[in-house]
RODRENTI-588386 format. One record per residue (C-alpha): residue in three letters; x, y, z. Coordinates in steps of 0.1 Angstrom, whole numbers, plus 5000, padded with zeros to 4 digits. Layout:
{'ALA',{X,Y,Z}}
...
This chain:
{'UNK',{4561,4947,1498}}
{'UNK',{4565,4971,1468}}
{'UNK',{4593,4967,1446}}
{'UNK',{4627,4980,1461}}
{'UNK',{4637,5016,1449}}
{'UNK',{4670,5018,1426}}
{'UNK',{4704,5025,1440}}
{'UNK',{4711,5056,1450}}
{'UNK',{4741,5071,1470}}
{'UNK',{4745,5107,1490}}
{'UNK',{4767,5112,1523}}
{'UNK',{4745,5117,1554}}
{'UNK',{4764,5152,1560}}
{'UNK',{4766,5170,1524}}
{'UNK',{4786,5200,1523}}
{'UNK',{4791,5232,1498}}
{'UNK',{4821,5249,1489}}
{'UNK',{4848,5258,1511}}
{'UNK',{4848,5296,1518}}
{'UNK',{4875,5296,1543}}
{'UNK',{4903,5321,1543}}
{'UNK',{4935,5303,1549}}
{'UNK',{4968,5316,1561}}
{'UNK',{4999,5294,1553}}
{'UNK',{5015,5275,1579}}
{'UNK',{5040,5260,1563}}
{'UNK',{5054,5242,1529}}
{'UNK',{5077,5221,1542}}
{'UNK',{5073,5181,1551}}
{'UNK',{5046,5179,1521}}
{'UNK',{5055,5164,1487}}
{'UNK',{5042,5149,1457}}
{'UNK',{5051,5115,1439}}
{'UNK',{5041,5096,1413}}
{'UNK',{5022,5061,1419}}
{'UNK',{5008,5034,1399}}
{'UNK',{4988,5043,1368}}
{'UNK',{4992,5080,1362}}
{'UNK',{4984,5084,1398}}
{'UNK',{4994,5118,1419}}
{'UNK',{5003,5114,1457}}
{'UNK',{5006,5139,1486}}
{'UNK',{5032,5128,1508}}
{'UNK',{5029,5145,1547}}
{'UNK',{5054,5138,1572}}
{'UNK',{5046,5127,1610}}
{'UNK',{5059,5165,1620}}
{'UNK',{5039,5181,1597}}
{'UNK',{5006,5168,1616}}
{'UNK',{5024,5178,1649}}
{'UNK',{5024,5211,1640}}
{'UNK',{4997,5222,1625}}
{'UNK',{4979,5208,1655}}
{'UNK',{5000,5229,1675}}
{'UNK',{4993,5261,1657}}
{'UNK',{4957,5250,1661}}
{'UNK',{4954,5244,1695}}
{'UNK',{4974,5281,1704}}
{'UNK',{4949,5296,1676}}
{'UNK',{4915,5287,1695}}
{'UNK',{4925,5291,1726}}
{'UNK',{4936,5331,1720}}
{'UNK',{4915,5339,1688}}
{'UNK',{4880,5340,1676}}
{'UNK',{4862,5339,1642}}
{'UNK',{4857,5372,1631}}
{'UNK',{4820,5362,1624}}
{'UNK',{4816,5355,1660}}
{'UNK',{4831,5389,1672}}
{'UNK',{4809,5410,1645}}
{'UNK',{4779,5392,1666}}
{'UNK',{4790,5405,1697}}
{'UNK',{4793,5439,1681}}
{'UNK',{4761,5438,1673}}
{'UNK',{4750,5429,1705}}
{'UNK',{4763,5462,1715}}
{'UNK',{4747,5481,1690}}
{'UNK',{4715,5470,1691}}
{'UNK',{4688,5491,1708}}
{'UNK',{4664,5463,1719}}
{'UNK',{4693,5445,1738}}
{'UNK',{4689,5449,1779}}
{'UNK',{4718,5465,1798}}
{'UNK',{4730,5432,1807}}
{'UNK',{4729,5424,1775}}
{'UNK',{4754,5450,1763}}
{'UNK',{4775,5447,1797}}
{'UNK',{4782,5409,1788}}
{'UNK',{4789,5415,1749}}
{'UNK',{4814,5443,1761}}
{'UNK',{4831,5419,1787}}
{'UNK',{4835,5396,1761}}
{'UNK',{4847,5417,1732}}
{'UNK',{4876,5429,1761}}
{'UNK',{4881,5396,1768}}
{'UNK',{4891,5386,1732}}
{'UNK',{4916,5419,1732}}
{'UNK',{4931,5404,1761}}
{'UNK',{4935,5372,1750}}
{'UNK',{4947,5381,1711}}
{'UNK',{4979,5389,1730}}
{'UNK',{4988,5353,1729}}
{'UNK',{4997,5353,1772}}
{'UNK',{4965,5344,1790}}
{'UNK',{4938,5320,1771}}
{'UNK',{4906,5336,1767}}
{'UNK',{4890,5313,1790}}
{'UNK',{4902,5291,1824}}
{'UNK',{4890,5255,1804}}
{'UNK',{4909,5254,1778}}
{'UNK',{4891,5221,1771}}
{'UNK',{4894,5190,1760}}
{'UNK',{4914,5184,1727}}
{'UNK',{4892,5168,1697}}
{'UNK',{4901,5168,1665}}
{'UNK',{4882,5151,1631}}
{'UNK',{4901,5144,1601}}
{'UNK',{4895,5132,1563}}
{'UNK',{4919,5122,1542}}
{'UNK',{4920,5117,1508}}
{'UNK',{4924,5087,1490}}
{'UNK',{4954,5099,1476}}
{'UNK',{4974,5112,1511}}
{'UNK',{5003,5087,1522}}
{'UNK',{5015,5093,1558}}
{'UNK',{5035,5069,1579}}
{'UNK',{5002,5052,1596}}
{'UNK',{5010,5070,1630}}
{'UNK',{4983,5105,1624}}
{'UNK',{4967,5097,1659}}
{'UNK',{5001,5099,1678}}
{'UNK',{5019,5128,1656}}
{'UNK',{4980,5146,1665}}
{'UNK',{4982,5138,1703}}
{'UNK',{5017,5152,1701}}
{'UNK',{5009,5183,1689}}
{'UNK',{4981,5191,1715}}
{'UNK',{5011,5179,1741}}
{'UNK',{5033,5206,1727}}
{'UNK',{5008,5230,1728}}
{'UNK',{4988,5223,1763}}
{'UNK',{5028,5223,1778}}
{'UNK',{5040,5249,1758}}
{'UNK',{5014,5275,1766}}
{'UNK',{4993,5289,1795}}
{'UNK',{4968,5263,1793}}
{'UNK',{4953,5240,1818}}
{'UNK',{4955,5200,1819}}
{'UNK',{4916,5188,1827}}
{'UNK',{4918,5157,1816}}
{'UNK',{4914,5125,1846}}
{'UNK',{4932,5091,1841}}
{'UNK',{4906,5064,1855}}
{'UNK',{4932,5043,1878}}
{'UNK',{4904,5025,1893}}
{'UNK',{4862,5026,1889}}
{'UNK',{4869,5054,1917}}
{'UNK',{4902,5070,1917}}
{'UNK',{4915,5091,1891}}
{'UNK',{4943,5115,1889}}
{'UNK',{4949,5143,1862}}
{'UNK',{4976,5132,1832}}
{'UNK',{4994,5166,1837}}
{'UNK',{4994,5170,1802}}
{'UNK',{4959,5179,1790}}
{'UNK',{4962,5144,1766}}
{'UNK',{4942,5120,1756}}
{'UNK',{4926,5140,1730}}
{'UNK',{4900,5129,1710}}
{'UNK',{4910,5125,1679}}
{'UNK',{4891,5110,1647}}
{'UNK',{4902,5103,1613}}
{'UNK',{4880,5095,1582}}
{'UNK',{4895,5078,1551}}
{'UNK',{4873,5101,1528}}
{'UNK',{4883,5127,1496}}
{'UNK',{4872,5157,1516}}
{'UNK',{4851,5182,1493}}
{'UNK',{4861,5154,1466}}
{'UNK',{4896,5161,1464}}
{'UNK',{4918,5131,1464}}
{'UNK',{4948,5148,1474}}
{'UNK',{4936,5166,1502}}
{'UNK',{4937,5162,1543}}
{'UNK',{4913,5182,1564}}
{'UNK',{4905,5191,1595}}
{'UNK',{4882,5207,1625}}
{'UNK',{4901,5213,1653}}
{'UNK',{4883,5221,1686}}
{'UNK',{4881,5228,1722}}
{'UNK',{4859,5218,1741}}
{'UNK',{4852,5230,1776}}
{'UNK',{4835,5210,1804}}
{'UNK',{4809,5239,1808}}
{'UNK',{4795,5233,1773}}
{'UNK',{4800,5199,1765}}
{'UNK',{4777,5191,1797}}
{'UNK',{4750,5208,1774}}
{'UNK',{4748,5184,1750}}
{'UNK',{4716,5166,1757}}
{'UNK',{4698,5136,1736}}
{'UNK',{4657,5129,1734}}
{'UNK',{4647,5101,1722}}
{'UNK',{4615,5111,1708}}
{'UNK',{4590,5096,1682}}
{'UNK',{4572,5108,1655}}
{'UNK',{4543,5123,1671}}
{'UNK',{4572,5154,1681}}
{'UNK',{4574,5161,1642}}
{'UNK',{4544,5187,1636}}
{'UNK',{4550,5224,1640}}
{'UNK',{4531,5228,1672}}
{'UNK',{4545,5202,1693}}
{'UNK',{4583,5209,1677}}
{'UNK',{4580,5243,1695}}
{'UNK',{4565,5230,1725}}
{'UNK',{4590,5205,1728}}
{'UNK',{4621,5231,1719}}
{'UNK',{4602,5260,1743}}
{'UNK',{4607,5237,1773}}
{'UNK',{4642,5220,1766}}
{'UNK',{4661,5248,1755}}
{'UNK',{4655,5270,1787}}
{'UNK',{4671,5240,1808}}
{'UNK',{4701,5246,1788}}
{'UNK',{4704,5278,1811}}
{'UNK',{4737,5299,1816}}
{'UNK',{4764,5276,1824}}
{'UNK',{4779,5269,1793}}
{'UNK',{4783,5306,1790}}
{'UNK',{4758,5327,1769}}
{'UNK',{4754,5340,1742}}
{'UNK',{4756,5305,1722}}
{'UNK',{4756,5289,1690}}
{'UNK',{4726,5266,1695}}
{'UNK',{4722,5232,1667}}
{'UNK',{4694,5211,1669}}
{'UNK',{4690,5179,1651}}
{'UNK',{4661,5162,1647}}
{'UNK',{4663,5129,1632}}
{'UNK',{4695,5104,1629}}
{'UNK',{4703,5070,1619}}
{'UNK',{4714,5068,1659}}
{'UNK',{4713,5088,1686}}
{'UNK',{4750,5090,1688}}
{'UNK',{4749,5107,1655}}
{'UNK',{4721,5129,1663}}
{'UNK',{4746,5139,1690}}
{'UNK',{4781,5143,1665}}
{'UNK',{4756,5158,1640}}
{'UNK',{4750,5185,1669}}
{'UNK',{4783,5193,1679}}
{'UNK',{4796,5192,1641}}
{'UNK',{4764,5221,1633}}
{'UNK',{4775,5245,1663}}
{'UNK',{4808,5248,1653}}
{'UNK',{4797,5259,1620}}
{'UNK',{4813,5231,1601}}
{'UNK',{4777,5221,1581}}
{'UNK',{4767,5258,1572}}
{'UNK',{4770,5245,1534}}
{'UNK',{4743,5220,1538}}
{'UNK',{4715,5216,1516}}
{'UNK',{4684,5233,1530}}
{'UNK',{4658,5212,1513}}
{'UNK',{4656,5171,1514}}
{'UNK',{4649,5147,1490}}
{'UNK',{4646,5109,1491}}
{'UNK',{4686,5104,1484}}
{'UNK',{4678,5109,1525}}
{'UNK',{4706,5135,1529}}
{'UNK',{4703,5155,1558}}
{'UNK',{4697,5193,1551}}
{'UNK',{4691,5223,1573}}
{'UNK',{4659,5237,1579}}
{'UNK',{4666,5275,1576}}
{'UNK',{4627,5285,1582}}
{'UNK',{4627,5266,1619}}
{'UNK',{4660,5285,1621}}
{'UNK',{4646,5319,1625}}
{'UNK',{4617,5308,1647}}
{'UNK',{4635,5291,1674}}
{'UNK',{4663,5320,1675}}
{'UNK',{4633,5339,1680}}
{'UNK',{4620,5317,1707}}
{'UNK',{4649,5316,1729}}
{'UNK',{4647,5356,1730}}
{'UNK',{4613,5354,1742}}
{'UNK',{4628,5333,1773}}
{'UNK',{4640,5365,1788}}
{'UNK',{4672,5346,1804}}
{'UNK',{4696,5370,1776}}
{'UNK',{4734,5371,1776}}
{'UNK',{4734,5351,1814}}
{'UNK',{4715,5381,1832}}
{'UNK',{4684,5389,1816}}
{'UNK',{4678,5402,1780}}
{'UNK',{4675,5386,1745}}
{'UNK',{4710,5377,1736}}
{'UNK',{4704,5339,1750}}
{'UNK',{4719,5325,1716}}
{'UNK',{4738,5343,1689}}
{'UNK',{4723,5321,1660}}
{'UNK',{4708,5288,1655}}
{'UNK',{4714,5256,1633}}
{'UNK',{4683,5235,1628}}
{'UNK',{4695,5204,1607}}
{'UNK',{4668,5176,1600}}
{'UNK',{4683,5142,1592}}
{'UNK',{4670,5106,1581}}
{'UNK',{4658,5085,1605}}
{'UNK',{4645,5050,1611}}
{'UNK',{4602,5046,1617}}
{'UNK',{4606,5036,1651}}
{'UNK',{4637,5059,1665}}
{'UNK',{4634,5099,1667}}
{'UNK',{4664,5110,1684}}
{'UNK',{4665,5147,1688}}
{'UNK',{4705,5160,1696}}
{'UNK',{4708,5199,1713}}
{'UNK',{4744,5213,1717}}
{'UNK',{4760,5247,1718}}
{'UNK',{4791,5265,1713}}
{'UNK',{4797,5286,1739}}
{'UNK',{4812,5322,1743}}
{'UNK',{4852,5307,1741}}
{'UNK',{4836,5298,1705}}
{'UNK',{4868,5276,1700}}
{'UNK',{4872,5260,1667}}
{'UNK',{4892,5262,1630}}
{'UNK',{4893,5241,1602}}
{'UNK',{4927,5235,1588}}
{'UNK',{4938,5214,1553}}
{'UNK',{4973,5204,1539}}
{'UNK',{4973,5201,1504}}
{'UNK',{5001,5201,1475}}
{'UNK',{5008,5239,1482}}
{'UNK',{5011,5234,1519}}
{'UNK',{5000,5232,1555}}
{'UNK',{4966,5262,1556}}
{'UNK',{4951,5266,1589}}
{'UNK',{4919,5293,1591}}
{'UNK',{4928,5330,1595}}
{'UNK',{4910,5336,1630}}
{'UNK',{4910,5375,1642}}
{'UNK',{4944,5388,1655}}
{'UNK',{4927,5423,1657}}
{'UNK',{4898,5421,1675}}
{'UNK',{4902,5457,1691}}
{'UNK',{4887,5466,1660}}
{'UNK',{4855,5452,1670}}
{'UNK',{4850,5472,1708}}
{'UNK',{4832,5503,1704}}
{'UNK',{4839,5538,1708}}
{'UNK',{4821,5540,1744}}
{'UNK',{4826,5542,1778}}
{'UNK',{4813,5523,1807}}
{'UNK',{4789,5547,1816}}
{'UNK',{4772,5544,1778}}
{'UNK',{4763,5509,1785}}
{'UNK',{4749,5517,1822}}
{'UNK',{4714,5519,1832}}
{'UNK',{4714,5507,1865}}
{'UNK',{4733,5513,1896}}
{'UNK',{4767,5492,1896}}
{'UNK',{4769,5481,1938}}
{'UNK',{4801,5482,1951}}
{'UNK',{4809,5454,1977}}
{'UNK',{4838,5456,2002}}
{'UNK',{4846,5416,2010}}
{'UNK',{4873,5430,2036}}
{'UNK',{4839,5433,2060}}
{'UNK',{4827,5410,2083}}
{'UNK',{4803,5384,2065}}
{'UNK',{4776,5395,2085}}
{'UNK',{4778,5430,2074}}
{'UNK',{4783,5419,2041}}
{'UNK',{4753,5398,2040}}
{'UNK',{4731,5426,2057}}
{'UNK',{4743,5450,2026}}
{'UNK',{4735,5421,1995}}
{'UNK',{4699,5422,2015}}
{'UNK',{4693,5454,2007}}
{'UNK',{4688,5447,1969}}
{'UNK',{4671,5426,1946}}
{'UNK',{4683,5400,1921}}
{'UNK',{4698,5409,1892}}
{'UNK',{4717,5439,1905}}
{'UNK',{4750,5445,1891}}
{'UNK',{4778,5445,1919}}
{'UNK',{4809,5451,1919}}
{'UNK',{4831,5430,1943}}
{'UNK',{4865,5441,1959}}
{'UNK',{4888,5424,1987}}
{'UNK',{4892,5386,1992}}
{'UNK',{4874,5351,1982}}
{'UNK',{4881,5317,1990}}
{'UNK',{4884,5292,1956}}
{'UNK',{4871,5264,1962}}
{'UNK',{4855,5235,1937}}
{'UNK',{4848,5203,1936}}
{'UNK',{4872,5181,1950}}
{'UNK',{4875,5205,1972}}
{'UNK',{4841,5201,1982}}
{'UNK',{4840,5169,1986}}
{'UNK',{4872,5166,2007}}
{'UNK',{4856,5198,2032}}
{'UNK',{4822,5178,2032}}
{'UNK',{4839,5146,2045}}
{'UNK',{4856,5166,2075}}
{'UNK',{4820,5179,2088}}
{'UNK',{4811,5138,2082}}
{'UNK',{4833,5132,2106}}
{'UNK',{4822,5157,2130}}
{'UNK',{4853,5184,2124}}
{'UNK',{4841,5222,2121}}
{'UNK',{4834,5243,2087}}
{'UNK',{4872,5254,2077}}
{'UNK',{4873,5292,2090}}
{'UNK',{4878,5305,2053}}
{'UNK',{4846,5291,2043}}
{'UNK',{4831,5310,2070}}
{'UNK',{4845,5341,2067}}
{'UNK',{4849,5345,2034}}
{'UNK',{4823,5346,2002}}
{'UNK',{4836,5312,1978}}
{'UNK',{4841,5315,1940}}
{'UNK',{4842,5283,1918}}
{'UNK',{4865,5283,1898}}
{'UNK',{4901,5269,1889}}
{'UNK',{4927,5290,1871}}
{'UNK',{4950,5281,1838}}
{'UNK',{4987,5283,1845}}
{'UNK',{4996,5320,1859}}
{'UNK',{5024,5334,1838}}
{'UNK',{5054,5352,1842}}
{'UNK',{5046,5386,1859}}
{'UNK',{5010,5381,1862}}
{'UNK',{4990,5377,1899}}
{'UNK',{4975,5346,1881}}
{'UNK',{4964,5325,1846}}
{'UNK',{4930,5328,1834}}
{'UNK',{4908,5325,1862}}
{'UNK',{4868,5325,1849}}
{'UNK',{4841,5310,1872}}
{'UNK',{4830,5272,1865}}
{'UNK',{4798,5256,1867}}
{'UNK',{4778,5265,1903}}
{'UNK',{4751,5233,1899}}
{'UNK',{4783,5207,1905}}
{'UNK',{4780,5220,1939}}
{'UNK',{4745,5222,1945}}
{'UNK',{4747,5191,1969}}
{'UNK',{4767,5209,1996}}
{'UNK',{4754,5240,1998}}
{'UNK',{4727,5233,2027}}
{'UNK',{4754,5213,2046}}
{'UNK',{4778,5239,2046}}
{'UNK',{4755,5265,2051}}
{'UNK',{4745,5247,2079}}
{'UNK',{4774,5242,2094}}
{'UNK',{4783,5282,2089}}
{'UNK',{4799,5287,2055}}
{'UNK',{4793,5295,2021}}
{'UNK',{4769,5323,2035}}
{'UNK',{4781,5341,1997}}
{'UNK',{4789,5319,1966}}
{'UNK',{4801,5332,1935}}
{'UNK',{4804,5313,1900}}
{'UNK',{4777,5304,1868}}
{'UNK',{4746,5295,1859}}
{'UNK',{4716,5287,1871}}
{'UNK',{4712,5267,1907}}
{'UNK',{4687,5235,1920}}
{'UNK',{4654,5248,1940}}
{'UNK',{4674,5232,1967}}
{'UNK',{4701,5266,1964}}
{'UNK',{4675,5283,1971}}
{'UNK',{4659,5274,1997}}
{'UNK',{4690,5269,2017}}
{'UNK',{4695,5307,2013}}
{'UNK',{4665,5313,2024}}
{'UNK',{4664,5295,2056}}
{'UNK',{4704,5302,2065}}
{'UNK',{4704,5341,2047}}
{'UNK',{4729,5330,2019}}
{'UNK',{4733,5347,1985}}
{'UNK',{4746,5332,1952}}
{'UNK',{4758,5360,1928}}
{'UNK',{4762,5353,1896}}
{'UNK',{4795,5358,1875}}
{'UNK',{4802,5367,1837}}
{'UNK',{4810,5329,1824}}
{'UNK',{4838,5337,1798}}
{'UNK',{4858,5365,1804}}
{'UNK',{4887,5347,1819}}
{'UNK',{4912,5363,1805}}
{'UNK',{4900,5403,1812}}
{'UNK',{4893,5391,1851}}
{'UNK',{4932,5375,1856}}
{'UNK',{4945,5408,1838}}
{'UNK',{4918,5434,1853}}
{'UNK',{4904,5423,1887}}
{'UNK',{4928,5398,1905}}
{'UNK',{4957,5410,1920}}
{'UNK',{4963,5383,1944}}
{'UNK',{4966,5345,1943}}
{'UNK',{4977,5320,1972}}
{'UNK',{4969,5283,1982}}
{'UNK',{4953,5282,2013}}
{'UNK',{4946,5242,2015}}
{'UNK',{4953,5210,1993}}
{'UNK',{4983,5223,1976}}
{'UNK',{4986,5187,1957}}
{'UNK',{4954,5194,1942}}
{'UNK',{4965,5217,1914}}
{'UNK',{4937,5238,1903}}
{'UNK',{4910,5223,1925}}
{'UNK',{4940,5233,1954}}
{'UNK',{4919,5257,1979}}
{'UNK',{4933,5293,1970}}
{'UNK',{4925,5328,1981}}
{'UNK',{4927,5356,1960}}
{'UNK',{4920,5394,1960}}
{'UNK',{4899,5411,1937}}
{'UNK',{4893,5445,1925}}
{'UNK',{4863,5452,1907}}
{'UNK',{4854,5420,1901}}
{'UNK',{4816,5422,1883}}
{'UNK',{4787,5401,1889}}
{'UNK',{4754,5399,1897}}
{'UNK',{4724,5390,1927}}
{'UNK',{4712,5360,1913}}
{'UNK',{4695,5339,1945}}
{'UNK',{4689,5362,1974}}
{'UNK',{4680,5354,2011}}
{'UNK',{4647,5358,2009}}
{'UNK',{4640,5327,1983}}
{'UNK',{4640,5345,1950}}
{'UNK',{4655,5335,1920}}
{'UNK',{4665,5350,1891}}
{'UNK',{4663,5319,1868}}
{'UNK',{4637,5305,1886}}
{'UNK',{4612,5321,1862}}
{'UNK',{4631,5326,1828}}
{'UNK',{4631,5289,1827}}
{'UNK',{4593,5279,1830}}
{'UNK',{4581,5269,1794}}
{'UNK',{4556,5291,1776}}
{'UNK',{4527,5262,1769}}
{'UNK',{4509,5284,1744}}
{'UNK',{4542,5287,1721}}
{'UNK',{4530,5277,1684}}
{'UNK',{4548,5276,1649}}
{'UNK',{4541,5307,1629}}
C-alpha cells in the first residue's frame, strides 16, 4: 500500500456565509457570563427555545420565502409556460394571500415537526433543549389551526393519533455553527406526508457515475416522483455519501435550501460540493417530461440542487427529495443580541399579478353540477378528454384511508357499498381544524395512490364511479375505470387554504365521527377546480409523461 496521505480535516457539509434576513424575536431569557479563562458564555433559558419554536412553527405554516413566491411569479409570466402551468402558479400565489392572514394554514398537512440544531461550544442551557423544542411545537400545533398527524404505535398493529401533533423530530448537534462559539442555530421544518413519501434512496455503483448513464438514470427516476408531493418542487439529488442514510439527510437538508453556500468544486479534503453545471441540465430534463405544474406543462420543478458527496469504492447511494409547494421551512439563531428567526413574506399580495381569470385561460373551464344523478354525471365527464379543466359544484363524500379500510371490511363481510359512496363522487382528503366562522380548516386533497387497492372493489361493488384527490394513479386505476366507467379527476395539491376560504361552504360527518379527520364527511363545494385525469375509456394523463426518454444524453 502507498504511504498514507497527511491529516487533513473539512466537514462533510461546508457552508458560506449566512445571508439571512433576520427579524428579532425577542431579547429576553439570553445572557452573557464570564467562565474560566477569559472565556464568554451565552446563557438561554428553557422558555427561550419554547418560543422561538413556537414562532417557527406558526411562521411556516402561514408564510413563504419570498424567493419561493418570486418563482411562482415567474411562472405566471413566462410565455413558454402551458395554461395549466399558469392556472396552478396563480392558485398557489392566492393561496399564500390566504394563508398570510395567519387563520387557515396554507395547506391541510401541516406536517410533521423536525427541527436540527447546532450549538456552540460556548451556549449553556439547562440540558432539557429536546423537551423545551417539543413544547413549543405543542403550543403551536394546539394553539393554532393546525392538524395532529402524528400515530402512537400501541401495538405492531394498532395505533391511535397523540392529539397533539408531538413527537417531533428534533436533532441537536454540539457544533460552533458558521464558527461562532457563541451561537445556536436552527432549521425548522414541516414536513408533509405527501412529500416526505418522495424521498427515495438507490443504491447504485460506480458504473451510474459517467454523464450518459447519470441522465439516464435521473430521466427515469425523477418522472416516478410524479405529482403527489405537489408540483412545482425543489428537487436535490445527491450522489454519493458515506451511507445511504446520509445520502438521504443530505437530500432533505439541499431542498430546503439550507446548503446553497456549498462549495461547487471538490477536492481531496473530500468535502461534498454542489455540482451547478448537472444543475441546469436536469432542471432542464424534468421540463422535457411534459408532466408541468401537476397538469401538463414545464413547471415540474422550480429549481434543482445537485450536490455530489464522498463515498466509499464499493457503496454509491444516490438520495432524491423535494420540497413541495407548502415550501415550509426557516432557519432561526439566538445569539448575544437575541432570539432572530428568518423574515418570511407577510405580503405576498405583492407578488399576484394584475390579471384576471380569463388572462390565464385558454381552454374551456367545464362546469360540473354533483347535485345530478351519478349516471348523468358520469355520461357528461365522458364527453371530454383528459386534462380538461372542470369546475365542480354541489356535494362529495371525504373519505381516506381508514376510512377505506373500515368500508372495504363491510363488503368482506358481504354488507352493501355505503349509499354515499354510490351516489356521490369521493375526495381524499382530511381537513386542519375549521375555525371560528369558517365552513371548514384547510381542506387540500391528499395522496390518491394510498387508495389504489380499493378502487376495483368498490367500483365493483357500485361506488367510487368519480374520485377526486392528487397525483398520479397504478395501471390498476385505470383499468378499473375502464371496465366499470369510473373517472379520477385530478385536484390542485396545495391550495388548502384558498379551497376552505373559496369553494367549500359546507362540512358535516357522515360516518366514523371518532375518527377525526379520516371521520367520513360530506361537504359542498362551489367552484371547486380540477382536472380529467383517468377517463372511462382507459386513458391516462400520466400514463405517458412518466415513460423515460432512453435517448436522453449529457450535453
Amino acid at each position: 500500500m502507498s504511504a498514507a496521505a497527511a491529516f487533513s480535516f473539512a466537514p462533510l457539509l461546508p457552508t458560506g456565509s449566512d445571508l439571512t434576513e433576520y427579524r428579532l424575536v425577542s431579547d429576553e431569557g439570553v445572557d452573557v457570563v464570564n467562565g474560566p479563562g477569559g472565556r464568554r458564555f451565552l446563557t438561554v433559558e428553557p422558555a427561550v427555545l419554547t418560543q422561538l419554536t413556537a414562532e417557527a412553527m406558526h411562521d411556516i405554516a402561514h408564510f413563504l420565502r419570498p424567493a419561493h413566491l418570486a418563482q411562482l411569479r415567474s411562472i405566471i409570466d413566462d410565455p413558454e409556460a402551458s395554461p395549466n402551468d399558469r392556472f396552478v402558479a396563480l392558485d398557489l400565489l392566492r393561496n399564500a394571500n390566504i394563508a398570510a392572514g395567519g387563520v387557515l394554514p396554507m395547506c391541510q398537512d401541516t406536517g410533521t415537526a423536525i427541527v436540527m440544531g447546532k450549538r456552540g461550544r460556548h451556549v449553556l442551557t439547562d440540558g432539557t433543549d429536546e423537551e423545551a423544542i417539543a413544547r413549543g411545537v405543542y403550543e403551536a400545533y394546539t394553539r393554532l389551526n393546525l392538524r395532529y398527524s402524528q400515530l402512537a404505535p400501541l401495538t405492531m398493529w394498532e395505533e391511535r393519533n397523540t392529539g397533539s401533533n408531538l413527537p417531533a423530530q428534533i436533532e441537536i448537534y454540539a457544533e460552533d455553527p458558521g464558527g461562532q462559539p457563541d451561537a445556536y442555530k436552527f432549521l425548522f421544518m414541516a414536513k408533509g406526508g405527501g412529500s416526505a413519501n418522495k424521498s427515495y434512496l438507490y443504491q447504485e455503483t460506480k458504473a451510474l457515475l459517467n454523464p450518459e448513464r447519470m441522465m439516464r438514470f435521473l430521466d427515469e427516476k425523477l418522472r416516478l416522483i410524479g405529482t403527489s408531493a405537489c408540483p412545482p418542487y425543489h428537487l436535490a439529488v445527491v450522489i454519493g455519501g458515506t451511507s445511504g442514510e446520509y445520502a438521504l439527510k443530505t437530500a432533505k437538508l439541499a431542498s430546503a435550501k439550507y446548503l446553497d453556500g456549498m462549495p461547487t468544486e471538490g477536492s481531496m479534503l473530500a468535502h461534498g460540493f454542489r455540482d451547478l453545471d448537472l444543475e441546469a441540465e436536469v432542471l432542464e430534463l424534468t421540463r422535457q417530461f411534459g408532466i408541468g405544474a401537476q397538469f401538463g406543462g414545464r413547471y415540474f420543478c422550480h429549481d434543482v440542487r445537485v450536490i455530489r458527496l464522498p463515498r466509499h469504492g464499493a457503496s454509491c447511494p444516490v438520495a432524491i427529495a423535494v420540497s413541495c409547494s407548502a415550501d415550509r421551512q426557516a432557519v432561526a439563531k439566538v445569539t448575544p443580541s437575541g432570539v432572530w428567526l428568518e423574515r418570511l413574506e407577510t405580503d405576498p399580495a405583492r407578488y399576484l399579478p394584475d390579471v384576471t381569470d380569463a388572462h390565464l385561460e385558454t381552454e374551456e373551464v367545464v362546469r360540473i353540477d354533483l347535485n345530478r344523478p351519478m349516471d348523468e354525471i358520469r355520461a357528461e365527464l365522458a364527453k371530454y378528454p383528459v386534462k380538461t379543466r372542470l369546475s365542480l359544484s354541489g356535494p362529495l363524500v371525504v373519505a381516506r384511508d381508514i376510512a377505506h379500510a373500515k368500508i372495504a371490511e363491510r363488503l368482506d363481510a358481504g354488507e352493501p357499498m355505503p349509499a354515499y359512496l354510490r351516489d356521490h363522487a369521493v375526495y381524499y382528503a382530511g381537513p386542519a381544524k375549521t375555525p371560528e366562522g369558517y365552513a371548514s380548516g384547510s381542506f387540500g386533497p391528499t395522496t390518491a395512490g394510498r387508495m389504489d387497492a380499493y378502487v376495483a372493489k368498490f367500483q365493483a361493488a357500485g361506488g367510487s364511479h368519480v374520485m377526486l384527490a392528487k397525483g398520479n394513479r397504478s395501471r390498476g386505476v385505470t383499468e378499473s375505470c375502464h371496465q366499470h366507467g369510473g373517472f379520477y379527476l385530478g385536484s390542485i395539491g396545495g391550495p388548502a387554504a384558498r379551497l376552505a376560504q373559496d369553494c367549500i361552504k359546507h362540512v358535516e360527518v357522515l360516518e366514523y365521527p371518532e375518527l377525526g379527520m379520516e371521520a367520513v364527511w360530506k361537504i359542498e363545494v362551489e367552484d371547486f377546480p380540477a382536472f380529467i385525469v383517468v377517463d372511462d375509456k382507459g386513458n391516462d394523463f400520466f400514463a405517458e409523461v412518466t415513460k423515460p426518454v432512453l435517448t436522453v444524453g449529457r450535453r
